[in-house]
N, C-alpha and C positions, 0 to 999 in steps of 0.2 A: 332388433333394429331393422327397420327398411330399408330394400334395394335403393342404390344409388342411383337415382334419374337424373343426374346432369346428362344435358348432350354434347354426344361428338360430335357428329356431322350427320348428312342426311345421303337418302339415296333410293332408288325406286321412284323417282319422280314419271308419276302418268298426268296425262290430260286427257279429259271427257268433253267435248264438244256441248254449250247452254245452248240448249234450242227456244226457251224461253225465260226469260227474265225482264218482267212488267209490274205491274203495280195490283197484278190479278194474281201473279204466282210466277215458279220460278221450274225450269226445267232442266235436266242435264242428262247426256248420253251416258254411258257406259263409260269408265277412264280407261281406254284401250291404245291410248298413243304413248310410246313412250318415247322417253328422254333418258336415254340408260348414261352414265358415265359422267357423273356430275362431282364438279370441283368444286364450288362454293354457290351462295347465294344471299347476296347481299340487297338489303330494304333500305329505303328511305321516306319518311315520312312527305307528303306532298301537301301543299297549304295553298291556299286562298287568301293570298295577301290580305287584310282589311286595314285601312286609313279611317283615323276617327282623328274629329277634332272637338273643338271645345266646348261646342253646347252638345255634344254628347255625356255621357257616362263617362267618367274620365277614366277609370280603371277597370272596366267592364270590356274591355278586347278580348274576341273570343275567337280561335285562328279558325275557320271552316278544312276540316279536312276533306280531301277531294281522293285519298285513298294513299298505296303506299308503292312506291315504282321499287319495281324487283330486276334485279339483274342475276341471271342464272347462268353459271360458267358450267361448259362440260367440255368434258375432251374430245369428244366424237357426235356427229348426228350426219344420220345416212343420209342420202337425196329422196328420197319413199317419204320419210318424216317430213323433213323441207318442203316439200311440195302436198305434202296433206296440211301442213299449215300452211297454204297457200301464199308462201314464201321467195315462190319460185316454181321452172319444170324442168323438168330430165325429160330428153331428147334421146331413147334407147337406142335408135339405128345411131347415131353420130357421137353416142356416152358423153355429152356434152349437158351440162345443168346452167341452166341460166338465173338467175337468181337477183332479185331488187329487196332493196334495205327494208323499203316500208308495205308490210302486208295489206291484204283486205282487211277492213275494221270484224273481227271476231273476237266471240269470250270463250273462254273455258274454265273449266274446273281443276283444278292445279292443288295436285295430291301428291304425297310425299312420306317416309319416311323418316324418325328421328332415329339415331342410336344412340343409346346411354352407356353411363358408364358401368351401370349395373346389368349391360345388356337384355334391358328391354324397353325397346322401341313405344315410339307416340308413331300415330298414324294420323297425319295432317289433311284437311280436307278445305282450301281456300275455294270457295265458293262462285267468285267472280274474279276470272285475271283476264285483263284487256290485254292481247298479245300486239306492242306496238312494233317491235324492227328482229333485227340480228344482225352480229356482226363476226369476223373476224379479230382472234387478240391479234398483237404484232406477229410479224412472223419470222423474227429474229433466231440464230439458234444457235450455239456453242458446240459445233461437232459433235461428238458423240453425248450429249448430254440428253437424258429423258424428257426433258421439259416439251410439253407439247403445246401448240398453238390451240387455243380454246376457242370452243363456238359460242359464244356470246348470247343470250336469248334474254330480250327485256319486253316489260308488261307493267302494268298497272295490277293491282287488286285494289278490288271496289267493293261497295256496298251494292249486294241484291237489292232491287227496286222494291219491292214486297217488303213491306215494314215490319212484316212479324221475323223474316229470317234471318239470324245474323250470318256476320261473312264468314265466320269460318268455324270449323268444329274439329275437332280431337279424340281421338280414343288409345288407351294408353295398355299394355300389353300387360294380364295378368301378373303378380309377384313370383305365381311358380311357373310361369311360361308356356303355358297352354289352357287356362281354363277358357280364356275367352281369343284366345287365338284366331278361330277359324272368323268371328264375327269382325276382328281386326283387319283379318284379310279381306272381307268382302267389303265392309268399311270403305278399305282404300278405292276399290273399283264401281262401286254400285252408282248403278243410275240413279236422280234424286228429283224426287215430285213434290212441290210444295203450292199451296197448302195441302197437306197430307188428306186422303179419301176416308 
């Protein structure tokens, strides 16, 4: 019988900076930012309302998808990361961060980790995430309780422009846990040039 791949949760969330993404090919840096300390990360499908009427197709509605907005919780993200997402600045003489909700319009490559139950990972590789805001959760708190105030991080994933690439790819961690390990690893970080030379 084979290892059990249900997922738990995920973890190792990096971003690689797309320096090109056109209708000629797609480019991506190295995934070397991270987002260490993640709580959940919840998708929504996002649609293209369409209104038909009656001298159309009457049962032919087809929703346009415009991609999938992601909301990523984590417990912690330092002012260095915040401000490499151009998020915000840190002010070193005055230790003071200043910070605005809605970024510069940037994408990245938004890679991740699954854990199974069979402990061995899928290594996730979303292709195109439009990073739209951040936020603060509440900041409520119960005296000595753990619960921490989460940093909030939402985006879009889209479709690369480039018609041959899809948006996202996968590589799933050998059943005795090393044969293809090390190509899992790089997997997750490697720069990506399409169409391929």
């Amino acid at each position: 019988m084979g290892k059990k791949r249900a997922i738990l949760g995920l973890r190792g969330i990096v971003l690689g900076k797309v320096t090109k993404n056109d209708i000629t090919g797609y480019e991506s840096e190295a995934a070397d930012i991270n987002l260490p300390y993640a709580g959940a990360m919840n998708r929504t499908s996002k649609e293209k309302k369409q209104d038909i009427y009656y001298d159309d197709t009457l049962y032919a509605q087809v929703n346009e998808i415009l991609g999938e907005e992601v909301e990523i919780r984590l417990g912690e993200v330092d002012t260095e990361t915040l401000k490499t997402l151009g998020l915000g600045d840190y002010d070193e003489a005055t230790e003071i961060f200043e910070g605005g909700f809605t970024p510069p319009p940037a994408q990245y490559s938004l890679r991740f980790i699954t854990d199974t139950v069979g402990r061995l990972p899928y290594y996730f590789n979303y292709r195109v995430f439009d990073l739209t805001g951040w936020r603060f959760d509440n900041f409520a708190t119960k005296g000595d309780s753990i619960s921490v105030c989460e940093v909030i991080v939402t985006g879009t994933f889209s479709e690369p422009r480039i018609p041959t690439l899809k948006p996202f790819a996968f590589m799933r961690l050998a059943d005795d846990g090393k044969t293809n390990k090390a190509a899992c690893e790089a997997f997750l970080v490697a720069a990506e040039t399409y169409p391929r030379a």
